[in-house]
KOLFIPA-564561 format. One record per atom (N, C-alpha, C): x, y, z; residue in one letter. Coordinates in steps of 0.2 Angstrom, whole numbers, padded with zeros to 4 digits, always signed. Example, Ala and Ser with C-alpha at 12.3 -4.5 7.8 and 13.67 -1.06 7.14 Angstrom:
<recs>
+0066-0028+0039a;+0062-0022+0039a;+0066-0016+0039a;+0064-0011+0035s;+0068-0005+0036s;+0064+0000+0039s;
</recs>
This chain:
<recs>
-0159+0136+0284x;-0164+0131+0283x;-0168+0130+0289x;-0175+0130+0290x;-0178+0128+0295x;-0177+0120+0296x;-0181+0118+0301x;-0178+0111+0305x;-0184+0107+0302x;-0183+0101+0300x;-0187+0096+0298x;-0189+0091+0301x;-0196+0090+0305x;-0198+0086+0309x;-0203+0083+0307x;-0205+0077+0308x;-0212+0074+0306x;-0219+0076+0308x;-0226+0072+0305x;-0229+0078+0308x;-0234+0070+0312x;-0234+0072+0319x;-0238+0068+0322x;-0244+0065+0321x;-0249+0061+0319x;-0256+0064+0320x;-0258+0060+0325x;-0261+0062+0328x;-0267+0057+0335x;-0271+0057+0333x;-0277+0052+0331x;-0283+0052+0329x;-0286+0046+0335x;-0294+0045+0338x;-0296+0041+0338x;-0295+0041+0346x;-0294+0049+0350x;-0295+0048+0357x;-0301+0049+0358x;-0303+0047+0366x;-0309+0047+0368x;-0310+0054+0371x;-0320+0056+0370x;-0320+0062+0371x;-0321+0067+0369x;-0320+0065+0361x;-0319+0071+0355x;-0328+0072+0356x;-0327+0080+0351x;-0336+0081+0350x;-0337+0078+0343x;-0343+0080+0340x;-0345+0075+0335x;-0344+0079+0331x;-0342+0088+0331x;-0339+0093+0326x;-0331+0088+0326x;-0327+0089+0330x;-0319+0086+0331x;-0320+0079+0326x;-0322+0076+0329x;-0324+0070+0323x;-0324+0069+0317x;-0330+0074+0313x;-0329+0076+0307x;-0326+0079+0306x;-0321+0083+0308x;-0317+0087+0304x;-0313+0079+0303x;-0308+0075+0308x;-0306+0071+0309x;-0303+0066+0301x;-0310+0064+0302x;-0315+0060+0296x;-0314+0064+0290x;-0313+0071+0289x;-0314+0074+0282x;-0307+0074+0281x;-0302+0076+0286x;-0293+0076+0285x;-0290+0069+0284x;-0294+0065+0287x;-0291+0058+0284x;-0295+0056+0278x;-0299+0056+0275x;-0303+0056+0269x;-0297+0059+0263x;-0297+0065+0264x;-0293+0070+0259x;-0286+0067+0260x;-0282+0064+0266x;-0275+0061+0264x;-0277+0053+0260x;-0282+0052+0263x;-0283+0046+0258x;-0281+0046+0251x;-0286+0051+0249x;-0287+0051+0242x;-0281+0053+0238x;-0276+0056+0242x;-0270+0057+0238x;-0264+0055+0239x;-0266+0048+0244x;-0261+0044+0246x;-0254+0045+0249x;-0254+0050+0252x;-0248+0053+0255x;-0250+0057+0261x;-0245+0059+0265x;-0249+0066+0271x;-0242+0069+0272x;-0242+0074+0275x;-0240+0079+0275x;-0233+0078+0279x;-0226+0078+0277x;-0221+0076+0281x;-0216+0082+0282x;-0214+0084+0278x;-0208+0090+0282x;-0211+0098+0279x;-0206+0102+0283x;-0209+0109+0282x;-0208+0108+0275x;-0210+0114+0270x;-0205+0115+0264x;-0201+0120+0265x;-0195+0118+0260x;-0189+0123+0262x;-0190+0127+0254x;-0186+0131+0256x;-0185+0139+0249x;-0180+0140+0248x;-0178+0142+0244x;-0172+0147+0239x;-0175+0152+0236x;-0172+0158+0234x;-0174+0163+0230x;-0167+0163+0227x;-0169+0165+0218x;-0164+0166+0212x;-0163+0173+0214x;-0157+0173+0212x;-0151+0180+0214x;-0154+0186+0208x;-0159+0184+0205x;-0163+0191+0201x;-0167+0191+0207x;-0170+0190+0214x;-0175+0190+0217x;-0179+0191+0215x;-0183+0187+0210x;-0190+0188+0205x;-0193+0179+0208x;-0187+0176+0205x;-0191+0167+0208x;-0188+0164+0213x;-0195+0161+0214x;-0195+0157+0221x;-0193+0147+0221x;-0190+0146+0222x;-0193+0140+0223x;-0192+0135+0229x;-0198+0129+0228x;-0198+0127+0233x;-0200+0119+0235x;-0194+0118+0239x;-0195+0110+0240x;-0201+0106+0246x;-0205+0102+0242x;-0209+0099+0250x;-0208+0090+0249x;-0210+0087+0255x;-0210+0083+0255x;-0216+0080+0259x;-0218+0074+0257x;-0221+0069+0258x;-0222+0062+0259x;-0224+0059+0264x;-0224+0052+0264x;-0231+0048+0260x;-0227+0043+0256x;-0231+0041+0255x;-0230+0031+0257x;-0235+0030+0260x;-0234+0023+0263x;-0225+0022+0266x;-0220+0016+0264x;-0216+0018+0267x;-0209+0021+0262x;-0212+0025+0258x;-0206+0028+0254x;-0210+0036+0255x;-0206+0041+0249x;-0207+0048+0250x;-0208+0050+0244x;-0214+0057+0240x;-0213+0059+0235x;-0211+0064+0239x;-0206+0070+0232x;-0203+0077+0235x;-0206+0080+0227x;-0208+0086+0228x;-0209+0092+0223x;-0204+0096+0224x;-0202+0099+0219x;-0198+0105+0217x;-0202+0109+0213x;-0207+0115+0215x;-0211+0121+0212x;-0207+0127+0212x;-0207+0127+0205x;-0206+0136+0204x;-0212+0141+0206x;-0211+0145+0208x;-0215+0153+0207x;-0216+0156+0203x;-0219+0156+0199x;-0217+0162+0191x;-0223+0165+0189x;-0225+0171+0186x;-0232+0172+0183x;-0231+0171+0174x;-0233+0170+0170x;-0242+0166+0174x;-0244+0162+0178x;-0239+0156+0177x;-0240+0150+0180x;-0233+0148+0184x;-0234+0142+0189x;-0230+0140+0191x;-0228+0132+0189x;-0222+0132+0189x;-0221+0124+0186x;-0218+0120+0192x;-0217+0112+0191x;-0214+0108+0195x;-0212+0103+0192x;-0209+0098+0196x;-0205+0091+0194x;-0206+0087+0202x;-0208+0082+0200x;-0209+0076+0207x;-0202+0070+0206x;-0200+0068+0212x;-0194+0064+0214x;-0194+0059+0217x;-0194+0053+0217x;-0196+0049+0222x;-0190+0050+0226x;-0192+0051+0233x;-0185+0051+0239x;-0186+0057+0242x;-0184+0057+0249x;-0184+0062+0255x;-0180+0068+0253x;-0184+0073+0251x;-0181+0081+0247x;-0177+0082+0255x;-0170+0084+0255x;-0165+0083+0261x;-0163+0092+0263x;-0161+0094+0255x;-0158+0099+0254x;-0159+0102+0249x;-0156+0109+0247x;-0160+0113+0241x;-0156+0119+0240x;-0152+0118+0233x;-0148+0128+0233x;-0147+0127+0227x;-0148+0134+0224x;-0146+0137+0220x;-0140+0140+0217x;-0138+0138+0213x;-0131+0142+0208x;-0130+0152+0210x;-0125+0153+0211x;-0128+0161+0212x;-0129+0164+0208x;-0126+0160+0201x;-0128+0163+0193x;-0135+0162+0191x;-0137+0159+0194x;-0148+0158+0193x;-0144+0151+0186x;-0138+0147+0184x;-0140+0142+0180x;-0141+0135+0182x;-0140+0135+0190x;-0141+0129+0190x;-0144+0127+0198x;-0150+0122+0198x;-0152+0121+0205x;-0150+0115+0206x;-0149+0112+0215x;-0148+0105+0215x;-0151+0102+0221x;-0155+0097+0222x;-0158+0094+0225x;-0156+0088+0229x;-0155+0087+0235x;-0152+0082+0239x;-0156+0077+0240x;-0158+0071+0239x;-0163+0066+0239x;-0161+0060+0243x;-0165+0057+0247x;-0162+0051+0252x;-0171+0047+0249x;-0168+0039+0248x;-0174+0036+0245x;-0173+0028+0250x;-0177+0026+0252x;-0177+0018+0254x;-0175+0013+0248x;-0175+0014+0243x;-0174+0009+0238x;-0166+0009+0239x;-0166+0003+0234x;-0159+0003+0233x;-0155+0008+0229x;-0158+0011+0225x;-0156+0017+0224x;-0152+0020+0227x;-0154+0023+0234x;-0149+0026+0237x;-0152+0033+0236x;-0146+0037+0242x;-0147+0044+0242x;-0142+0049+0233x;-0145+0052+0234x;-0143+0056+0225x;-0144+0064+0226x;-0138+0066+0222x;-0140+0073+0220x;-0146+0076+0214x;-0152+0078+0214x;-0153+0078+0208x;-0151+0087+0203x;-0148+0086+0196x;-0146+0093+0195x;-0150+0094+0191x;-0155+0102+0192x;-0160+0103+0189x;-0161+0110+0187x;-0163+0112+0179x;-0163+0119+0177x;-0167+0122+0180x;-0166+0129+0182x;-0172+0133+0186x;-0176+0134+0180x;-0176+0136+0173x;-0180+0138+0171x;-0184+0134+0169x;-0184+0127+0165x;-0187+0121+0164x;-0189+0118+0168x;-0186+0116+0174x;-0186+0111+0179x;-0187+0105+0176x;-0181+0104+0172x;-0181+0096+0169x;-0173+0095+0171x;-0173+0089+0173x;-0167+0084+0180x;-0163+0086+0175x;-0157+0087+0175x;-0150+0086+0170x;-0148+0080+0170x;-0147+0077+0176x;-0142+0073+0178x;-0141+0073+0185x;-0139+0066+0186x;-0139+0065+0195x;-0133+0062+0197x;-0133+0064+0203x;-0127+0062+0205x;-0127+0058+0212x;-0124+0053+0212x;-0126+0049+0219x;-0121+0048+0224x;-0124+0046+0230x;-0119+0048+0235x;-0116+0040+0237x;-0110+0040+0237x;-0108+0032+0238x;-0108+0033+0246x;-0108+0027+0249x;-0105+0026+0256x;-0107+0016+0256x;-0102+0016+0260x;-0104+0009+0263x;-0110+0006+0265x;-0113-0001+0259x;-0117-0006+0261x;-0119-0008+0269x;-0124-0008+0269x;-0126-0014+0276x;-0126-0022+0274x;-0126-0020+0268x;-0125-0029+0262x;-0132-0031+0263x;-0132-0037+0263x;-0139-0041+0263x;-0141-0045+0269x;-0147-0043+0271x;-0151-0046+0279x;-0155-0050+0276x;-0154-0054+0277x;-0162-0060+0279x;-0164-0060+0270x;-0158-0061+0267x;-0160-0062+0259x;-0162-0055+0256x;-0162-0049+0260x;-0164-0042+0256x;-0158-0037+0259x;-0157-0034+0252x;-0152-0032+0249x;-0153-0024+0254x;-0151-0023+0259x;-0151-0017+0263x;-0148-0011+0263x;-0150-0004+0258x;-0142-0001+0257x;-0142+0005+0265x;-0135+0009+0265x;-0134+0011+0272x;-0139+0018+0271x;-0138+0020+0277x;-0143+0026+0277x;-0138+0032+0276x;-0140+0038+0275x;-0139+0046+0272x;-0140+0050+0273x;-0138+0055+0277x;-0141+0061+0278x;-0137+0066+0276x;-0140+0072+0272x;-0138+0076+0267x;-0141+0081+0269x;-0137+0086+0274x;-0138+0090+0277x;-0136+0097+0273x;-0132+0100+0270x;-0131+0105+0264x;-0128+0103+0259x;-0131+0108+0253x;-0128+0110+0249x;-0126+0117+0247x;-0121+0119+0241x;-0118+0122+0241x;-0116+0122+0229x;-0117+0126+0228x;-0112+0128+0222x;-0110+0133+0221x;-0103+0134+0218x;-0100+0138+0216x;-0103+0143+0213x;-0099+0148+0210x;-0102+0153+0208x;-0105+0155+0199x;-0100+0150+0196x;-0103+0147+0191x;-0105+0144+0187x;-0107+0138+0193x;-0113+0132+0196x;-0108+0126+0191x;-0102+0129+0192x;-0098+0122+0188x;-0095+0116+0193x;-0095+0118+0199x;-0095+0112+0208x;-0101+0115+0210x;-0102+0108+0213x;-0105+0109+0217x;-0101+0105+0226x;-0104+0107+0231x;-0101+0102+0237x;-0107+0099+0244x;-0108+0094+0245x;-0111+0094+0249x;-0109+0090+0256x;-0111+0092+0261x;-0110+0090+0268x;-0115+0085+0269x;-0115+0077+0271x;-0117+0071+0272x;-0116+0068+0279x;-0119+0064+0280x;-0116+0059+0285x;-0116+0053+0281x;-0112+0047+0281x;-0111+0041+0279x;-0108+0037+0284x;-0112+0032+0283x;-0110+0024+0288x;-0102+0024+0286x;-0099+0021+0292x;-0091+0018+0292x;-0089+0011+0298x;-0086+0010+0297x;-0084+0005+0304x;-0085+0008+0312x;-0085+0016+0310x;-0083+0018+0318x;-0089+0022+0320x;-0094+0021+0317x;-0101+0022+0315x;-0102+0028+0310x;-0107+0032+0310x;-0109+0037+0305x;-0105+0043+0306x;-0101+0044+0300x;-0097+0052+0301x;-0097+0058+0297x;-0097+0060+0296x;-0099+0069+0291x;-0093+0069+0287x;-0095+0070+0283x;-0091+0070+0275x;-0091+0079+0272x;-0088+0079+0269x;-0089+0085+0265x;-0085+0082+0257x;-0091+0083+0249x;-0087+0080+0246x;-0090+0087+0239x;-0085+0086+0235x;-0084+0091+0229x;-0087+0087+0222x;-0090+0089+0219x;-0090+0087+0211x;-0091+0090+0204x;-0089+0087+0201x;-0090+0092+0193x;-0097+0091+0192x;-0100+0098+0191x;-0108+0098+0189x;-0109+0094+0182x;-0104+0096+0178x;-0105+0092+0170x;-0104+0088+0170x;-0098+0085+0174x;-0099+0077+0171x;-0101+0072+0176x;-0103+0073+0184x;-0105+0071+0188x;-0097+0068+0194x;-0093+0070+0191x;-0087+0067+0193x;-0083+0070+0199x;-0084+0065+0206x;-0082+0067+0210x;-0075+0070+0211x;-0073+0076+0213x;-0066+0077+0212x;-0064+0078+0220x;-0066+0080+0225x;-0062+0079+0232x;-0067+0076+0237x;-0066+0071+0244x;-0069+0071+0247x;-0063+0075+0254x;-0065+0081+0257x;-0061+0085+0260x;-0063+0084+0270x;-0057+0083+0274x;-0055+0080+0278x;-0059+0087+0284x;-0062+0086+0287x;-0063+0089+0294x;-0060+0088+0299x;-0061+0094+0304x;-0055+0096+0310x;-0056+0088+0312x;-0053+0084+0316x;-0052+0081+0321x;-0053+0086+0328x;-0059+0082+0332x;-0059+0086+0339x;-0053+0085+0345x;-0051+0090+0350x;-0048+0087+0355x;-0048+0080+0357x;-0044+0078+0359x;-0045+0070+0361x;-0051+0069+0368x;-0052+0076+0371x;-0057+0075+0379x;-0064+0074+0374x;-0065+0079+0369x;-0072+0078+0365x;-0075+0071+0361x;-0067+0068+0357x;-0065+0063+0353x;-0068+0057+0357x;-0065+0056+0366x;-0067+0052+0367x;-0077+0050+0370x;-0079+0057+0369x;-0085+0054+0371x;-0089+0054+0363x;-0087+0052+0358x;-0092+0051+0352x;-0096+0056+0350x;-0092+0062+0351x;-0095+0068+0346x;-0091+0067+0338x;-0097+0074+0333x;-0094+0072+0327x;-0095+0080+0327x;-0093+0081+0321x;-0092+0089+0318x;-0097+0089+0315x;-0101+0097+0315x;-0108+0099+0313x;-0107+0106+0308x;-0107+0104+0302x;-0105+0109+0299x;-0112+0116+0296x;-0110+0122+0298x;-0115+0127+0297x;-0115+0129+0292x;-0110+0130+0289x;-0110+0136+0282x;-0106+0132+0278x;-0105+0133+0272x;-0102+0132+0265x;-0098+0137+0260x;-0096+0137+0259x;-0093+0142+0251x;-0089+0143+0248x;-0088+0143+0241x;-0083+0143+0235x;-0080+0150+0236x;-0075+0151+0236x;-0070+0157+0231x;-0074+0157+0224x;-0072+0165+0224x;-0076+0166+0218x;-0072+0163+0212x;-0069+0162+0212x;-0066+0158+0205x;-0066+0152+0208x;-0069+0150+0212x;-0068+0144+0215x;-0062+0140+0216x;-0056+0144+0216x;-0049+0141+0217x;-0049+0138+0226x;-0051+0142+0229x;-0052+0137+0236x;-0061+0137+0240x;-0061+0135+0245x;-0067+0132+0248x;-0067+0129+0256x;-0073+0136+0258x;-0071+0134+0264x;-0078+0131+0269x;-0077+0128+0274x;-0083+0127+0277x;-0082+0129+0286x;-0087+0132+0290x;-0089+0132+0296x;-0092+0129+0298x;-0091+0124+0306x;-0098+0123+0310x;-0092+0122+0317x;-0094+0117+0319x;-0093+0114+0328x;-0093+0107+0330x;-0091+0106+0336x;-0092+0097+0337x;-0099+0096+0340x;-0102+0094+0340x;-0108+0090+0345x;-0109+0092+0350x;-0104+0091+0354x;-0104+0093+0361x;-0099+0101+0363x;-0098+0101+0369x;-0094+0106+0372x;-0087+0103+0375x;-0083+0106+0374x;-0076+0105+0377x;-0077+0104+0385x;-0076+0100+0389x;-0078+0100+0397x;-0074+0104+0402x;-0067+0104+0399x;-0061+0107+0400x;-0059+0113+0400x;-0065+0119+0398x;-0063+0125+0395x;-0069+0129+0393x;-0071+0134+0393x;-0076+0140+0393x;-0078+0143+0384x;-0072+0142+0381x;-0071+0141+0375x;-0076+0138+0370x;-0081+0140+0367x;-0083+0137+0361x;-0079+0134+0357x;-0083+0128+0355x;-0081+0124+0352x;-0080+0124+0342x;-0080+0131+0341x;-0083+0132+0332x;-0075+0131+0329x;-0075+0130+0324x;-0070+0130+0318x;-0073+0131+0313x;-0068+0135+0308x;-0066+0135+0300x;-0061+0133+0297x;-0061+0132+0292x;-0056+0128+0288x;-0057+0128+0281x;-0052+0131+0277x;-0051+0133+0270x;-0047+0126+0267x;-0049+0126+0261x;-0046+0120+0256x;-0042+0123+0248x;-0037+0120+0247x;-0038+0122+0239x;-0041+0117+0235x;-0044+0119+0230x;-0048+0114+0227x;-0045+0112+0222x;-0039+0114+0220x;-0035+0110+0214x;-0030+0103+0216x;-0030+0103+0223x;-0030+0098+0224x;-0033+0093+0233x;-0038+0098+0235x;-0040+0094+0240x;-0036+0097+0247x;-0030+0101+0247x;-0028+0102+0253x;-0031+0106+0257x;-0029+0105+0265x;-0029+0110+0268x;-0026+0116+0268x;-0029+0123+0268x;-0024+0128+0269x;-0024+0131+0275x;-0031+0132+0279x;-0031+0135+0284x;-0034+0132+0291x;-0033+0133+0296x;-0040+0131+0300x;-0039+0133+0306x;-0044+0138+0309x;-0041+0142+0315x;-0051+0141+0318x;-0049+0142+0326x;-0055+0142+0329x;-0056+0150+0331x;-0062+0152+0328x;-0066+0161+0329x;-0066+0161+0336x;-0063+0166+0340x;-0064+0166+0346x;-0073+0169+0348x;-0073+0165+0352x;-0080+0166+0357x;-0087+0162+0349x;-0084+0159+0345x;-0090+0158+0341x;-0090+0150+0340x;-0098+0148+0340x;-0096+0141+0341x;-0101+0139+0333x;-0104+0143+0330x;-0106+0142+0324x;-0107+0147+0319x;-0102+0147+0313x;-0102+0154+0310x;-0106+0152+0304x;-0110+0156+0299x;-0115+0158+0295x;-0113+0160+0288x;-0117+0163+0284x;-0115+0167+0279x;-0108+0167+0276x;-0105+0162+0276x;-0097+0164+0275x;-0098+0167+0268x;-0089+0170+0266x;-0090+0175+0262x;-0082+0177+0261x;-0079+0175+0255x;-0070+0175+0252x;-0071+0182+0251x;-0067+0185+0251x;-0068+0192+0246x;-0065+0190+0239x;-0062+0195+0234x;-0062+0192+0226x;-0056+0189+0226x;-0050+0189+0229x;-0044+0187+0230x;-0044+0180+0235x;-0049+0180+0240x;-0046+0176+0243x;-0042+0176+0248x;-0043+0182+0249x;-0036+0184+0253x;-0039+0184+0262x;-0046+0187+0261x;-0050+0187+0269x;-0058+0182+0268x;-0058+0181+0274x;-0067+0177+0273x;-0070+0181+0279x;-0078+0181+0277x;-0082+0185+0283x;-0088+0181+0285x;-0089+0181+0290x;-0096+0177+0291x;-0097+0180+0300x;-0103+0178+0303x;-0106+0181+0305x;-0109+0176+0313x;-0111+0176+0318x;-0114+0171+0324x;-0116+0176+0328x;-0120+0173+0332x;-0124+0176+0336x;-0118+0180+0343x;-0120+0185+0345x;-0116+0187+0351x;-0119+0186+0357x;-0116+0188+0362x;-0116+0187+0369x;-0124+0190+0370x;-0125+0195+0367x;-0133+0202+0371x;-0137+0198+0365x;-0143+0199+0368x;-0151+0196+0366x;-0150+0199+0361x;-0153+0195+0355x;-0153+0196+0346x;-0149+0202+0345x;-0141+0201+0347x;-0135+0201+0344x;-0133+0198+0339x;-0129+0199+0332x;-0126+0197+0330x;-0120+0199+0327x;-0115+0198+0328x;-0107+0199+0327x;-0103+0196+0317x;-0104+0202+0315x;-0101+0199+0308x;-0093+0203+0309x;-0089+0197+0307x;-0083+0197+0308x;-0078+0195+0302x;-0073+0198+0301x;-0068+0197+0295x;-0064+0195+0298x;-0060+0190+0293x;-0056+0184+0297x;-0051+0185+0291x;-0043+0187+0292x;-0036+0187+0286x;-0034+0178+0286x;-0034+0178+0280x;-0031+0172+0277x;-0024+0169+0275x;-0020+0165+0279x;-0023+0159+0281x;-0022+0160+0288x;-0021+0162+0293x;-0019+0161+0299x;-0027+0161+0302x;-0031+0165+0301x;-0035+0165+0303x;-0037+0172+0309x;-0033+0177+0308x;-0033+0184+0312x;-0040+0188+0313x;-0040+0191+0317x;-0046+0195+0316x;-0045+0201+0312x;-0050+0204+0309x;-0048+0211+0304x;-0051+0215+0307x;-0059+0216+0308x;-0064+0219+0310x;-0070+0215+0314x;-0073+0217+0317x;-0080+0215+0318x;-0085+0219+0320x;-0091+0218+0318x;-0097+0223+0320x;-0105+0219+0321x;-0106+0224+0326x;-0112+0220+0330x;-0117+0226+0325x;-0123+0218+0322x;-0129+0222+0320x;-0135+0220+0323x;-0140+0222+0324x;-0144+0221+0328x;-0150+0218+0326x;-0150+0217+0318x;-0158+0213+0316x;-0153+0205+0312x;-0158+0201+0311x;-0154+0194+0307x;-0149+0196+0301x;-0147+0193+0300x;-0142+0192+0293x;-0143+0188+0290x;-0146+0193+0282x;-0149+0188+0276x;-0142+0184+0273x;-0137+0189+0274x;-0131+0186+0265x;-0127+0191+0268x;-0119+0189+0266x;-0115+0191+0266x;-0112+0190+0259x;-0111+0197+0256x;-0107+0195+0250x;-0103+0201+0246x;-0096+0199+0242x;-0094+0205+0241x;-0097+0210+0236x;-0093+0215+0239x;-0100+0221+0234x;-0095+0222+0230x;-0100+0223+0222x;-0099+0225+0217x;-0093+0231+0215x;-0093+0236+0220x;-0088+0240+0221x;-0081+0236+0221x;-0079+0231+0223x;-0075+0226+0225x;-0070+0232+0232x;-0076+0237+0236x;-0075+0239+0244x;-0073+0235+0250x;-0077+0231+0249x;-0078+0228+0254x;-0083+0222+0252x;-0086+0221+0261x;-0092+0214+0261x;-0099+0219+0262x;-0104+0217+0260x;-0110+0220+0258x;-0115+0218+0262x;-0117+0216+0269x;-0122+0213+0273x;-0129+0215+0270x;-0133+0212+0272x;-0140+0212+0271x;-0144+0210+0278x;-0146+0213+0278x;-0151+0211+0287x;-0157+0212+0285x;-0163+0210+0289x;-0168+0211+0290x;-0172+0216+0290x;-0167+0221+0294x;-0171+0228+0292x;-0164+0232+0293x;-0167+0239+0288x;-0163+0243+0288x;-0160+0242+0279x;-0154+0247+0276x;-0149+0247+0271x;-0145+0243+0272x;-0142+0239+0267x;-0138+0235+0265x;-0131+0239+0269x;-0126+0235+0273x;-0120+0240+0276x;-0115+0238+0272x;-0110+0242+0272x;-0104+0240+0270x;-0097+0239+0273x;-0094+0234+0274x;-0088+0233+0276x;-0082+0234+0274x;-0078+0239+0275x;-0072+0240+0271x;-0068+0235+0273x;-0063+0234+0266x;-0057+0227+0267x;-0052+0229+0269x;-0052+0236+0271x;-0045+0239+0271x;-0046+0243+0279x;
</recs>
């Protein structure tokens, strides 16, 4: 996902020419009239027939947000509006279901919205609990949310998203599960604890990647702590597998030399995971199989353009990379 930052404007310095002026005057006329301005990138998905696109933007509107959610399609394109801060955005990798992360100033709160790609009409929403601020000065304040990924299974029957939610010990990153049909949260799953030298200075874990087993039987997530260890040269990255029949731990090993892994990727068993991070040499990147559970190395291979997707190939050989340039490679399991 690209990085989402507000957009500045300065108007009204001295010195402008009387072309700079008018243009000025014409860009704030036009936000006028539409009562909003321009606030985060838009993000994209493409459906796994790569035929459609679609895509999330956001805006502000006074002190709250409209978000659009547009298809690409010919003839025409369709869409659906949200009130609340469009956060995050993924599709089912069966093309049946898309899900939308929304963070709103009302009371309402932050929510998932779950929406059909073809229609784009909402199904059902899912909301994100955490802890009240309660009431200030007679107004009902609720806590603040950030909805940094989502993720669904394979056949968009969970979904999982990574959050930050308020606590006593301040804001901390969650990773929680639920059933797309009936909205019913089924695990909120436990993140590494850092060393106690990182613990103590107020870092939290930054999770990068997400992903279901293809039957969804487990689930695993990558990222790192905040900081760096001070003690040691060692990146700071982990992964950690879960079963999801009932929320445990099965695995969690730190990738040697990697401090945030990508594209993760179960083979059909379960037996190995793959995912990818930058290497040591300029636009390096190192895609590595990892045996389950211990965490072993299996193989690894440096490719030399970005990394679209890891996923297992059809042939049930191996993992299937996709890059930027070049034919799709293949990784043997064996």
């Amino acid at each position: 996902m690209p990085t989402y930052g507000s957009t500045n404007r300065k108007t009204g310095q001295p010195g402008l020419s009387l072309r700079s002026a008018v243009n000025i005057l014409t860009i704030g006329l036009v936000v006028m009239s539409y009562g909003c301005t321009p606030q985060y990138e838009p993000m994209r998905v493409e459906a796994s027939d790569g035929v459609n696109e679609y895509t999330l933007a956001t805006k502000a509107k006074g002190s709250s947000y409209v978000t659009v959610l547009t298809k690409a399609a010919t003839p025409e394109s369709l869409s659906i509006s949200f009130e609340g801060k469009g956060e995050a955005l993924a599709i089912g990798p069966d093309g049946r279901l898309l899900a939308v992360a929304l963070s709103s100033t009302s009371a309402r709160g932050s929510r998932i919205a779950l929406v059909c790609p073809e229609s784009l009409c909402e199904l059902r929403s899912i909301p994100i609990a955490g802890e009240d601020t309660g009431i200030v000065d007679g107004t009902y304040s609720p806590s603040p949310q950030r909805i940094d990924r989502l993720v669904l299974s394979g056949n968009s029957a969970n979904l999982a998203a990574y959050y930050w939610k308020p606590s006593q010990r301040g804001h901390i990153s969650v990773i929680a599960v639920w059933d797309t049909t009936t909205g019913r949260q089924l695990h909120e799953l436990a993140l590494p604890e850092p060393p106690p030298s990182v613990q103590a200075q107020g870092c939290a874990e930054n999770v990068s990647d997400m992903t279901f087993s293809h039957r969804a039987t487990y689930f695993a997530a990558s990222g790192a702590w905040s900081i760096k260890r001070p003690d040691t040269d060692q990146p700071d990255g982990f992964v950690r597998v879960w079963r999801l029949a009932d929320g445990k731990e099965v695995s969690t090993f730190r990738p040697a030399g990697a401090r945030f892994v990508r594209s993760l990727c179960f083979d059909r068993e379960a037996n190995k995971l793959a995912g990818w991070h930058w290497g040591s040499r300029q636009g390096e990147r190192l895609v590595i199989v990892w045996s389950l559970p211990k965490g072993g190395q299996v193989c690894k291979k440096a490719v030399g353009s970005k990394v679209r997707s890891i996923v297992w190939s059809i042939s049930d050989e191996g993992f299937t990379i996709r890059t930027d340039g070049g034919e799709p490679v293949l990784i043997p399991s064996k």
